[in-house]
Every structure is written in structure tokens, then in C-alpha cells.
C-alpha positions as CSV (number, residue, x, y, z in Angstrom):
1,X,1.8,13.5,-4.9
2,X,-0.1,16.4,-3.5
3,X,-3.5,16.8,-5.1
4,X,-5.0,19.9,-5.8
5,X,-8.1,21.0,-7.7
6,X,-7.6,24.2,-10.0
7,X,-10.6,25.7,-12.2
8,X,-10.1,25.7,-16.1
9,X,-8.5,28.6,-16.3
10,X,-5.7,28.4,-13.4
11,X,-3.7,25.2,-14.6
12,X,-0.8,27.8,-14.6
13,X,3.1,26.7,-15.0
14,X,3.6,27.1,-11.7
15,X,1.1,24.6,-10.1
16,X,2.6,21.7,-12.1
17,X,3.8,19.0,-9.6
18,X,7.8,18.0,-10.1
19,X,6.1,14.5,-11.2
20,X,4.1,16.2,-13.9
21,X,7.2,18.9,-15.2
22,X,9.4,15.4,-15.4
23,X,6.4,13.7,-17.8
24,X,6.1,16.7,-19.8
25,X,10.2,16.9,-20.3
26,X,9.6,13.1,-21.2
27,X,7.1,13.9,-23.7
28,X,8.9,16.9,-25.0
29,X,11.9,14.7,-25.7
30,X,9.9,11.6,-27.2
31,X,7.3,13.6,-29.3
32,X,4.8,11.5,-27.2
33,X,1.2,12.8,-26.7
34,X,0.8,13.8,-22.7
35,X,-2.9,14.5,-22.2
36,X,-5.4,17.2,-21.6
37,X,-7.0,17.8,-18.3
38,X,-6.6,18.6,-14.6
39,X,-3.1,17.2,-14.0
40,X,-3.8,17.8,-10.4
41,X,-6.9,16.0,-10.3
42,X,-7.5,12.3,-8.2
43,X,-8.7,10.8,-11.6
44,X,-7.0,9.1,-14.4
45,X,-8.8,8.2,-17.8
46,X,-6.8,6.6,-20.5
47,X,-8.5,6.2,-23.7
48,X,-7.8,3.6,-26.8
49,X,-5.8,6.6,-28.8
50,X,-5.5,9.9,-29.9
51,X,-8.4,10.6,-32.2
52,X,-9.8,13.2,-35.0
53,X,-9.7,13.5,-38.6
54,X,-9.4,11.3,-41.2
55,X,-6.1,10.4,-42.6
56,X,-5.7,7.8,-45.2
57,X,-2.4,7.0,-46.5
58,X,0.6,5.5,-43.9
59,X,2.4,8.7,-44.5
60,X,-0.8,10.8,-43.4
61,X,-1.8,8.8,-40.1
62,X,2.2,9.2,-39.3
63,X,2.4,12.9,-40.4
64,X,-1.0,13.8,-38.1
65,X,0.2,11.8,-34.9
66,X,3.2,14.0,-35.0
67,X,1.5,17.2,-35.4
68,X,-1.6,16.0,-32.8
69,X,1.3,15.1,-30.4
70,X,3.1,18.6,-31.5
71,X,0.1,20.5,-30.6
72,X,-0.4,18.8,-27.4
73,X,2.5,19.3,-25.7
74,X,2.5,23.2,-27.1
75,X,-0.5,23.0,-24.7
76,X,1.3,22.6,-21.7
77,X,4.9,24.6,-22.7
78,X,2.7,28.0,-23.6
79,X,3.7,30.6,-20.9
80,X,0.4,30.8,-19.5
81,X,0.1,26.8,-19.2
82,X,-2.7,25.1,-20.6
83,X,-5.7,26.3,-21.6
84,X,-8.5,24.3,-20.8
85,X,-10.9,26.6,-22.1
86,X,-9.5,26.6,-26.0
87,X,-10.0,22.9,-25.7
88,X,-13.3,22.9,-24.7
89,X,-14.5,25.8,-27.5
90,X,-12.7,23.2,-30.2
91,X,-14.8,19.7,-28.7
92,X,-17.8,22.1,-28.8
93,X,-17.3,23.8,-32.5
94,X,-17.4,19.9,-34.0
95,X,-20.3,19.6,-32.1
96,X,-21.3,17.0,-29.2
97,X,-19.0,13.6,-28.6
98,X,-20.6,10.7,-27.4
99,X,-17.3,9.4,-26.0
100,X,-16.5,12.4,-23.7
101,X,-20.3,12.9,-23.0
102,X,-20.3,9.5,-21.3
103,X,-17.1,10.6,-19.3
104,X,-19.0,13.5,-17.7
105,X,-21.6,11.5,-16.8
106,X,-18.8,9.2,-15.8
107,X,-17.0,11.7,-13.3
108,X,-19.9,13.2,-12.1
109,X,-21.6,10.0,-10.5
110,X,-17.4,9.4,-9.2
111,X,-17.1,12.9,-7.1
112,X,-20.8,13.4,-6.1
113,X,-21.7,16.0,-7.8
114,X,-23.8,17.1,-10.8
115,X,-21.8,18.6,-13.8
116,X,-24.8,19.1,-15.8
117,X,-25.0,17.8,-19.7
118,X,-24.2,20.8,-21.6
119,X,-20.1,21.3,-21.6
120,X,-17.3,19.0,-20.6
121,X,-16.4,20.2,-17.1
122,X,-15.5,16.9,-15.9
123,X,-11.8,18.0,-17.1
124,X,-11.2,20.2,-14.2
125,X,-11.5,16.6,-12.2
126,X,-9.7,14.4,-14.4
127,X,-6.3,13.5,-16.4
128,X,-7.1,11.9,-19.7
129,X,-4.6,10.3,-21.9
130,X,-4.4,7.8,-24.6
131,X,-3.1,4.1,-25.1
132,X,-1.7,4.6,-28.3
133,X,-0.8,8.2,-30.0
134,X,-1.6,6.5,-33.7
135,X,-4.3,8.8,-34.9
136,X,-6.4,6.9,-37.0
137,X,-10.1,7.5,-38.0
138,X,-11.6,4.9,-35.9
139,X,-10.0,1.7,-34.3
140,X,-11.4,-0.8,-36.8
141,X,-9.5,1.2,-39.5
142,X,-7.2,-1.5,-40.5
143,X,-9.3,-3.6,-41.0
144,X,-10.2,-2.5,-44.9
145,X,-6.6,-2.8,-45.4
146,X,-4.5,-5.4,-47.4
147,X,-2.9,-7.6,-45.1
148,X,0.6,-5.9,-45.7
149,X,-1.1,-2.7,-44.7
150,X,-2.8,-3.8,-41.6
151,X,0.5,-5.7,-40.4
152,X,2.5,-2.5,-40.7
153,X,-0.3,-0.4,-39.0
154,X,0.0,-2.8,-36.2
155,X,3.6,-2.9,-35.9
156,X,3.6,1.1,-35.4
157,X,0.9,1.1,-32.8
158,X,2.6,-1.9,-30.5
159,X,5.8,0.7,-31.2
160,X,3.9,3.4,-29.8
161,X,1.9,1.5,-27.3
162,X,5.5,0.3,-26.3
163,X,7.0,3.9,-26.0
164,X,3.7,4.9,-24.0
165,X,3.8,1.9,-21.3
166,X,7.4,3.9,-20.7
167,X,5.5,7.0,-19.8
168,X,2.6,5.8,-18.0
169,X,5.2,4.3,-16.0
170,X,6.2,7.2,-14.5
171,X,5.5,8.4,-11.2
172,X,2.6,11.2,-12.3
173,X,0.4,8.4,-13.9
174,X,1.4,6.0,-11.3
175,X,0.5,7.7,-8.4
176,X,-3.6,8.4,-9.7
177,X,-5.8,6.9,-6.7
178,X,-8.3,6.2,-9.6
179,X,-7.4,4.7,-13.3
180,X,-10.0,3.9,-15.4
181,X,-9.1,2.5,-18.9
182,X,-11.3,3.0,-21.3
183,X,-9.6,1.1,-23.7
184,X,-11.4,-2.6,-24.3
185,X,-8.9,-5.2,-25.9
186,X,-5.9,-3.3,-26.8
187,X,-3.7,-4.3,-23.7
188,X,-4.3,-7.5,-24.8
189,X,-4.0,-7.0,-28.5
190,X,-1.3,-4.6,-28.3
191,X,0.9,-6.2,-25.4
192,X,0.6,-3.4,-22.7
193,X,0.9,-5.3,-19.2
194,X,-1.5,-3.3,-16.7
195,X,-0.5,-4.9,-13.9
196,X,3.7,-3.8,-14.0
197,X,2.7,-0.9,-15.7
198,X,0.5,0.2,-13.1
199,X,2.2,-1.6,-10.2
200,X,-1.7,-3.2,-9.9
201,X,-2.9,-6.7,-8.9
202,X,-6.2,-8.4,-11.1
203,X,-8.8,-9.7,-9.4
204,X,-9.1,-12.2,-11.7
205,X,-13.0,-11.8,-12.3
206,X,-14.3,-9.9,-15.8
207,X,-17.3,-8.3,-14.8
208,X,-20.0,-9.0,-17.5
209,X,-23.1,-6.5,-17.7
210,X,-24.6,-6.8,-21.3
211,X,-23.3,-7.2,-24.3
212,X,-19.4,-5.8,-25.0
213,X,-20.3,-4.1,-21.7
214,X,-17.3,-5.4,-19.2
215,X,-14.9,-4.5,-16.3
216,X,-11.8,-6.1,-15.1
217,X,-10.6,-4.4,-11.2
218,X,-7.1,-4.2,-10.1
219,X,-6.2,-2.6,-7.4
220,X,-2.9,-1.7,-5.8
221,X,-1.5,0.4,-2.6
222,X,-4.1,3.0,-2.0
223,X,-5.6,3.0,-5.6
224,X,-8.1,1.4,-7.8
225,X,-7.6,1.0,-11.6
226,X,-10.9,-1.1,-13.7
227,X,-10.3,-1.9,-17.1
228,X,-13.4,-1.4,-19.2
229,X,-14.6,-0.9,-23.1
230,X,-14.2,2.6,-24.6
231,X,-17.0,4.6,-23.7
232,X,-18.5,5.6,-26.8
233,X,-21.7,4.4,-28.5
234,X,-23.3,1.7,-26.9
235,X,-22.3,1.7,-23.1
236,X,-24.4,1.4,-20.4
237,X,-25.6,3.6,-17.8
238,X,-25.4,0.2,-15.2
239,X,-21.7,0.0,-16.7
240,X,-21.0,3.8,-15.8
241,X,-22.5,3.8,-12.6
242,X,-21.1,0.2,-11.3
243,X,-17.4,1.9,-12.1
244,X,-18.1,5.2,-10.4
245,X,-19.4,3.3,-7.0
246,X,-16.3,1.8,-7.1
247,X,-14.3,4.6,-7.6
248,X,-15.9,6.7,-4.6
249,X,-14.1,5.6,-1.9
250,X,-10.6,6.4,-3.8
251,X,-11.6,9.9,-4.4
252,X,-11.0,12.1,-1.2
């Protein structure tokens, strides 16, 4: 894969990669979420799942994944290609995220350079993408359900974490000199096998830093991919900047 950076606004039709036109024709034929991004960047993030709003019924959390997914790939089909920009007015208009905050501070220390704290320009250097496209409010949601409820919430996610492990199979995601997954326990939880996904070895060591602050590294032929917790409330800075040193000699 050749790698090319484009600004926010010049992600035209044209520059996607044969790699990234066979994803998106994937997608398109699955109704799976793609991503939002720099699909020609060096960096891959993958978060837990798609997330936003506030559904509460079965039927709700299913209807909204289909529309998020929808909207997504309606992104990336629009005649202009995607825009970047819209994206970033929308993040800003609910006002500041602690999760993607923590990703531009994230990319920043990764490529050497200082992206500033006040919009989320770290998408012109990165892919992001989620584990599983079940959008519910928060990841602890089923846990307030009956166990019925929670055992059929689970059974959709593994069925969407299993049609996803499909995708990020392909050669686009593949082929990232840097994954970082942001996604804590639910390859384990959710039976998504890094390693033949990812065509990565484990170490074998979890890193420990603090408390629910951890790393796992894999690595495979010319590319790194660390395992970590979701970024969000409560990571570290050390965690942060321990994964972008590791990262730096994969980005060039």
C-alpha cells in the first residue's frame, strides 16, 4: 500500500487506494460501519464500538447501528468523497470528547508534531474504526439488563464483532504499519483473535502502568499493533506517551 497524506478537505474519490475501494464495496454490501479518517494515513485506531446517542429498547440499538453504519458509508460514496470537515463541525457542536481528545494528544506525541488542543486534526493522520458497530450508550449498558436481555445483547455484538474480524481482515486494515486498539477486554470477551486477524505475534508481556492503565505489543512484518484500554476518562499521560514512543519508529 502506497501511503499518502491528504489535508481534510482532499480525501477525494480518486485518491482511494484499490485496497480501500475493495473495503468500502465490502461495507457497502454488509451494512458494516467503515471508519472516518485519513484512509491514506500510516496509523490505525480501532475503538471498542460505534458510539452516540441513547437508544433503549433492542429494536432501537438495532434500528440506530443500521442508520449510524448507513450514514457512514454515505460518507465515503458522496461524489466529492468524504468530508472530513462535516465530521469535525458535528464532534465540535456536542461539544469536547474526552475520548478523541486523548487521541490527538495520542497522534501528536506518534508523528512529532504539535496538533494543538483545540480541534481534532489528528484525523488527517489516522484511520479510525470500531470493534463492534452495536451502538449502544456506553459499554457497561447491559449490564442494567435482565439476564435474557443482556444474553441477547451479547449474542448480537459477538455477531457483529464476528462480521467485523471479516473486514479488518482485509488487506487495507492489514497493511497499517501502526494499530493501536483502543478497545480493553472485548477481544477477549467478544472472541476477536488479534493475532490471525492482524497476522501479529504477542509478546506475551501486559504492560501494567496504574490502575486499568495496560498495553499488550504484537508485532508482525514491518508493523506494530499494542492493545490497550479505551482512551476515555481516566488514562494516563505515561500510558499515551509509552504507546507513541513505540509507535515512532513505524511511522515514516
Amino acid at each position: 500500500m502506497e501511503f499518502k497524506i491528504f489535508k481534510q478537505m482532499e480525501i477525494k474519490k480518486e485518491n482511494y487506494t484499490p485496497e480501500f475501494q475493495e473495503v468500502l464495496k465490502h461495507c457497502e454490501s454488509n451494512k458494516l460501519f467503515l471508519g472516518e479518517g485519513n484512509p491514506n494515513s500510516k496509523i490505525l485506531i480501532i475503538g471498542k464500538e460505534v458510539g452516540g446517542g441513547s437508544p433503549k429498547s433492542l429494536e432501537e440499538i438495532i434500528r440506530s447501528s443500521d442508520d449510524d453504519a448507513k450514514r457512514n458509508i454515505e460518507t465515503w460514496t458522496n461524489p466529492n468523497g468524504y468530508d472530513l470537515m462535516k465530521l469535525k463541525t458535528d464532534i465540535f457542536n456536542d461539544g469536547k470528547n474526552p475520548t478523541w481528545s486523548n487521541y490527538q494528544k495520542l497522534v501528536s506525541k506518534i508523528i512529532g508534531k504539535d496538533l494543538g488542543k483545540d480541534n481534532y486534526n489528528f484525523l488527517d493522520y489516522c484511520f479510525m474504526t470500531e470493534l463492534s458497530q452495536i451502538h449502544l450508550p456506553n459499554s457497561n449498558y447491559d449490564k442494567n439488563l435482565t439476564k435474557e436481555e443482556s444474553q441477547e445483547i451479547k449474542t448480537i455484538r459477538q455477531k457483529s464483532v464476528k462480521e467485523r474480524a471479516e473486514l479488518l481482515s482485509m488487506p487495507f486494515f492489514r497493511n497499517f504499519p501502526i494499530i493501536i486498539m483502543a478497545c480493553g477486554h472485548y477481544p477477549r470477551e467478544l472472541n476477536f483473535d488479534i493475532e490471525k486477524v492482524f497476522s501479529v505475534e504477542w509478546t506475551k508481556e501486559t504492560k501494567g502502568l496504574s490502575i486499568g492503565n495496560f498495553y499488550n505489543l504484537h508485532y508482525g512484518t514491518d508493523k506494530i499493533l499494542i492493545h490497550t484500554r479505551q482512551v476515555s476518562l481516566g488514562v494516563t499521560n505515561q500510558l499515551l506517551f509509552e504507546i507513541a514512543e513505540l509507535c515512532k519508529s513505524f511511522y515514516k
